[in-house]
N, C-alpha and C positions, 0 to 999 in steps of 0.2 A: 577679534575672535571672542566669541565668547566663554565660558566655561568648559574647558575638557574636561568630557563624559567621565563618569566613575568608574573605578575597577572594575564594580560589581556588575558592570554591561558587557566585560569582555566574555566570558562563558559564553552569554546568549549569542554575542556576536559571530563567534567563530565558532557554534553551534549551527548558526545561518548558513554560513561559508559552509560547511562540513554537508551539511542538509542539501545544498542546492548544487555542489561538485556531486554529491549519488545521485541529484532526482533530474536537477536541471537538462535543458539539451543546452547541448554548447553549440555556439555557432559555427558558421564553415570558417575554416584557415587555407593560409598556404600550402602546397603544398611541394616537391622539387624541393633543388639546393637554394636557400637562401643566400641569394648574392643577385644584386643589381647593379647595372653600369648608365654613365651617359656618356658620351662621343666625345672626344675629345684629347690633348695630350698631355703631360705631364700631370698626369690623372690622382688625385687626392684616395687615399684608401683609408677609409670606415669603419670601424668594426662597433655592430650594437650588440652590449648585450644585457640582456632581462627576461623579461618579463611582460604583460599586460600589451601595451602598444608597441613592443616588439616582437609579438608573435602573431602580428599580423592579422586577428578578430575579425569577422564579418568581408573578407574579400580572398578570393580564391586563388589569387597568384602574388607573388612578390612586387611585382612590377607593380601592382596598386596597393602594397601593403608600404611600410614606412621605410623600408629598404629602396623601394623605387619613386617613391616620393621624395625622398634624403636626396636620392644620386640626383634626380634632374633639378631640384631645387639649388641643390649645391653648386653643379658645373653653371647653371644660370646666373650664380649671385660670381663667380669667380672667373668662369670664361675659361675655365679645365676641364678636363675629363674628370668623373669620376670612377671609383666602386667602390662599394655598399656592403658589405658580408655583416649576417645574423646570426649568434649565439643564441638563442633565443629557447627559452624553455616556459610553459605555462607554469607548471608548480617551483618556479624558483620565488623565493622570495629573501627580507633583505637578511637573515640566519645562513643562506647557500651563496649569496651571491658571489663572497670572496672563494668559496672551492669551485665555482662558474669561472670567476676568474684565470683562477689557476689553471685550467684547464685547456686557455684559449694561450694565445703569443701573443699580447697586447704591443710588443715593440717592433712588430711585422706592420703595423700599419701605422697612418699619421695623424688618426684621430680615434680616440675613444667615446662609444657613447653610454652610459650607464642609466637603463629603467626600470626602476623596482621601485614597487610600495604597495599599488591597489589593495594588493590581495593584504597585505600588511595592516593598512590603512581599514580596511574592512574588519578585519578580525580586530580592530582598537589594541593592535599591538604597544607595549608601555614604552614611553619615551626610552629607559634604558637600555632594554632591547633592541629596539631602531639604531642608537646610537653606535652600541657594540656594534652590531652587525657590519651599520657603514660605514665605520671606522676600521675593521678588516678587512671589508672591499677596497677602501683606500691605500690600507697597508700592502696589499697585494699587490696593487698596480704600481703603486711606488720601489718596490723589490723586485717589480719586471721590469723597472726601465719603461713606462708606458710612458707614450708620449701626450701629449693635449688631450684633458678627460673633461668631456659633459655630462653632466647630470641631470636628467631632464626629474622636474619637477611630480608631482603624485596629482592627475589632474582628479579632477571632482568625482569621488566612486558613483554619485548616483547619476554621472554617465554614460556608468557601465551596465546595460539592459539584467544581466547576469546578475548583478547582486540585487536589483528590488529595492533601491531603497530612498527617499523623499532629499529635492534638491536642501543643500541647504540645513541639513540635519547633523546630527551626531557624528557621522562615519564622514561629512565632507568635513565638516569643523575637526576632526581630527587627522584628516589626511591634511588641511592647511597648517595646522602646529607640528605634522612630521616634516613639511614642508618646511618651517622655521626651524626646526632643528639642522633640516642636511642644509639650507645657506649658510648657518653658523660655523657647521663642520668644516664646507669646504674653504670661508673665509679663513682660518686658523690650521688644516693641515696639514701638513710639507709639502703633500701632492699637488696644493694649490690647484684643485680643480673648479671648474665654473660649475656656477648652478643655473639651470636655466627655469626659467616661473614658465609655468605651462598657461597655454592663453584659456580664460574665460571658454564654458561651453556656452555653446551658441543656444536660445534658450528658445523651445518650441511654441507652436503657436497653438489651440485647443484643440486642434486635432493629431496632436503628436510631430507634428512635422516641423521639421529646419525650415524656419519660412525664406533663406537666404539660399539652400537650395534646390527649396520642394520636394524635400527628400524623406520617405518613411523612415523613423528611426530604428523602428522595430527588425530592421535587418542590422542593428550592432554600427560598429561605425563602418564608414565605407571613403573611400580615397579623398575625397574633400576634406574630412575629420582629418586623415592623417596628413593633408597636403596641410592644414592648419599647424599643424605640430613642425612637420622638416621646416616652415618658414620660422617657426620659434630657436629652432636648433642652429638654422642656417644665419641667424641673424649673430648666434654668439661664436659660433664656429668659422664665417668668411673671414675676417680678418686676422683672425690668427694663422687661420692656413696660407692667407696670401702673405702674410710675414713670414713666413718660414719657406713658400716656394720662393718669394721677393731674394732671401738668402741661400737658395737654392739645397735646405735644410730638409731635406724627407727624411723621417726618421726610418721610414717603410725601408729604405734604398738601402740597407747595407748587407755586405756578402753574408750567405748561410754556407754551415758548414759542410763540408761535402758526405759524411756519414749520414748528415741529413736528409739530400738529395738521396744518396743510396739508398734509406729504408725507403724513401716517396718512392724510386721508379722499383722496387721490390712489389710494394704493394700494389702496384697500377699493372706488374702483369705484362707488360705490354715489350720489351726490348725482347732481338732475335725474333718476333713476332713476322705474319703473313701482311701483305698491305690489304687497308682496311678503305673502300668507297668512302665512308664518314671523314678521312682524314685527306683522304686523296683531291677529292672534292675543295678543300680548302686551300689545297699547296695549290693545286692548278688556278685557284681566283687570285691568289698572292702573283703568283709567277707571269698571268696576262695584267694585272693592275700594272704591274711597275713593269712592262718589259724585258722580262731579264732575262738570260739563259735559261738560269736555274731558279731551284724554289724547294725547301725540303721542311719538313717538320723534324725537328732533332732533336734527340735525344740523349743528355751527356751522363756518363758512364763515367766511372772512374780512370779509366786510361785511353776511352776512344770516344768520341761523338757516332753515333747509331741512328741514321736517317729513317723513320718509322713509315714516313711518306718522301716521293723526293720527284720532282722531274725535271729533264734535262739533266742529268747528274749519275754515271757509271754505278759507282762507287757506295755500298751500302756504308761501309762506316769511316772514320778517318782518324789520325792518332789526334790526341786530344790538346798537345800540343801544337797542331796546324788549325785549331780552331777558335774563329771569330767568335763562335758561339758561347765558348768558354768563359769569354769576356760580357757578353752580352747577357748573362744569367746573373752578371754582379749585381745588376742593378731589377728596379723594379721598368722602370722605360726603354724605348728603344734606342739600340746602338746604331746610329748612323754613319757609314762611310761611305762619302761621296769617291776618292780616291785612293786607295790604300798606299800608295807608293808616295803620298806628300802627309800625308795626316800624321801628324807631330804625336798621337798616343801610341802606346806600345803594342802593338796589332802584331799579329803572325802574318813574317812575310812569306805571303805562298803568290801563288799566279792569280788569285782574286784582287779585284781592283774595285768592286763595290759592294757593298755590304749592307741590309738592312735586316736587323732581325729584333724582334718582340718576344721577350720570357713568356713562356706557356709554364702556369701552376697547376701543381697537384691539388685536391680539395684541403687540402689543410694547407695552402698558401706558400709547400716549397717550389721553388722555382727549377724544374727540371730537365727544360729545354729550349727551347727556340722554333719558331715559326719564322722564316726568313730569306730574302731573296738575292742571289749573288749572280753578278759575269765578269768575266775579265778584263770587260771596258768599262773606263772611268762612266759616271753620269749622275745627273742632278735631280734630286727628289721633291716633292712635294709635302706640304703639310698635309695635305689630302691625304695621299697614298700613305704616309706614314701615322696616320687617325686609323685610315683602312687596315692596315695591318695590325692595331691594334684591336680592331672588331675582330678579327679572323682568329688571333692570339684567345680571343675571350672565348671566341664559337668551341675551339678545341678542348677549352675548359671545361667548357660544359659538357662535353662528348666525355671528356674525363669523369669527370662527376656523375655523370650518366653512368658510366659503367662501373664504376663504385657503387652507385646505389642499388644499380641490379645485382650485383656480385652479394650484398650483404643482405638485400631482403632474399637471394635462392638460401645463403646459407640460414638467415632464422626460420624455413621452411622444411629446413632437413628434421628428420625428427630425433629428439634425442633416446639414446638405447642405453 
């Protein structure tokens, strides 16, 4: 590398940045809840969060932003299911990132991903700044108990259509020496995070275009660019995840505590509720997938389970001690019982003899219920039908999430008095 730029460039530079956030147009984003999935079981959970290539730039849905690039790259390289969940905010940068941090539950999931600098990098933020800053972020995730943290790398600003600026110049030559800083960091500390080097951009041909995909660049990047990055991410992150599912280690897996659960199904609104089509819909595909009696969407209550959706099944609620469900919300995967009357774990012995049920989360990842399907005769399940269950588990999510989001943009439409 050669000489990093002088002080006396930083003014002009984040004068640029300042100048081109009021004038500029920004490209189109995501839009909906940031969370992607791939098929699959014992499904690895995600969480990115930053900035720049985690807010998804130049593609209109998750599913081709780097949330859904991560997840199928991922279950590809590992032969699991994934999900994908984004923290993701444009004006974070690496001064915010530790209260971003803070904000989220980093020990709810089984990998960390950390992206900041662009904007950083742009502005020729000074070495000691950078440092601070990622050295709080790393304090943070270390005092929540985070599990496996990546750092993906500041790839080349002039990139990014957004800043204007010549390959190879000042602003990249200084995003490669913040680059050599955060390897440093994470080599020496405690948190022991990886750093990942972001790959080379793919360099255009004279008429602007990816000659590898024929592609205008002038629409920002678009899902190739990002499928370049989850392959960078995926290469340092498969192994470590298959070592810890190898030891059957998720850190995602452990019980939340149940006042937790309470404030989730408080704010969802939804328990003592009318049955909803959206929800109904879904228990009836569970209930013909696997053949069973029964089939309920559940929801646990502090001294009852509360069936939201349920067919085959009298009985709106049940005490919370007769239920499978209770158990089945420990974990992050699915509880399977093939027989209840021979299965050596501590199960409630009621008149149910098979049981399968999938944790349904709240948007912020408490685990609140159960999607699940029971009869009173033994029978043997599929890896299919229990992948299936887990799709149907997600769809509810999202139904969830869905009505979260409508709830909060009627209330920022009230007007204030």
């Amino acid at each position: 590398m050669r000489q990093p730029p002088t002080p006396l460039l930083r003014p002009a530079a984040t004068a640029r940045i300042l100048w081109r956030d009021t004038f500029a147009q920004l490209p189109v984003r995501p839009s909906g809840v940031p969370v992607a999935h791939a098929e699959g079981l014992d499904a690895d959970r995600v969480l990115i969060v930053g900035n720049g290539l985690a807010v998804g730039w130049g593609v209109r849905i998750h599913d081709l932003a780097l949330t859904g690039t991560l997840a199928r790259a991922l279950s590809a390289a590992t032969g699991r299911g994934s999900e994908v969940h984004a923290a993701a905010d444009p004006a974070l940068v690496v001064a915010t990132a530790a209260d971003a941090l803070g904000a989220v539950d980093p020990a709810a999931f089984d990998a960390v991903v950390l992206v900041v600098g662009a904007s950083d990098a742009a502005r020729l933020l000074s070495e000691g700044r950078w440092t601070a800053g990622l050295r709080a972020a790393f304090d943070t995730l270390l005092a929540a108990g985070a599990p496996p943290v990546f750092v993906l790398g500041i790839p080349p600003v002039s990139g990014v259509p957004f800043f204007g600026v010549r390959p190879g110049g000042a602003l990249d030559q200084w995003a490669e020496h913040l680059n050599s800083l955060t390897a440093e960091l994470c080599r020496t500390h405690p948190l022991a995070p990886v750093y990942v080097e972001p790959s080379a951009e793919v360099p255009l041909d004279e008429g602007g275009r990816d000659p590898e995909q024929g592609l205008d660049r002038d629409r920002y990047r678009g899902p190739e660019e990002y499928g370049r990055v989850a392959t960078d991410l995926v290469a340092a992150m498969a192994p470590v995840l298959d070592l810890a599912a190898a030891r059957g280690d998720h850190p995602a897996s452990t019980a939340q505590p149940v006042e937790r659960r309470l404030a989730a199904l408080g704010s969802l609104g939804l328990l003592d509720t009318a049955p909803e089509e959206r929800f109904d819909r879904l228990v009836r595909m569970a209930q013909k997938v696997f053949g069973t009696e029964s089939a309920a969407f559940t929801l646990l209550d502090r001294d009852r389970q509360w069936h939201k959706s349920r067919v085959g099944y009298d009985r709106a609620e049940d005490p919370i001690d007769d239920s499978f469900c209770a158990t089945a919300i420990l974990d992050t995967g699915p509880l399977v019982v093939e027989d209840a009357l021979f299965d050596p774990r501590p199960l409630p012995r009621t008149n149910v003899r098979f049981y399968v049920g999938h944790p349904v989360e709240a948007p912020d990842g408490t685990r609140v219920g159960t999607i699940c399907v029971f009869d009173r005769a033994p029978q043997q399940v599929s890896e299919v039908q229990v992948s299936f269950l887990r799709e149907l588990a997600l769809g509810l999510q999202d139904e969830l999430a869905g009505s979260v989001a409508s709830v909060t943009a009627a209330e920022e439409l009230v007007p204030v008095r």
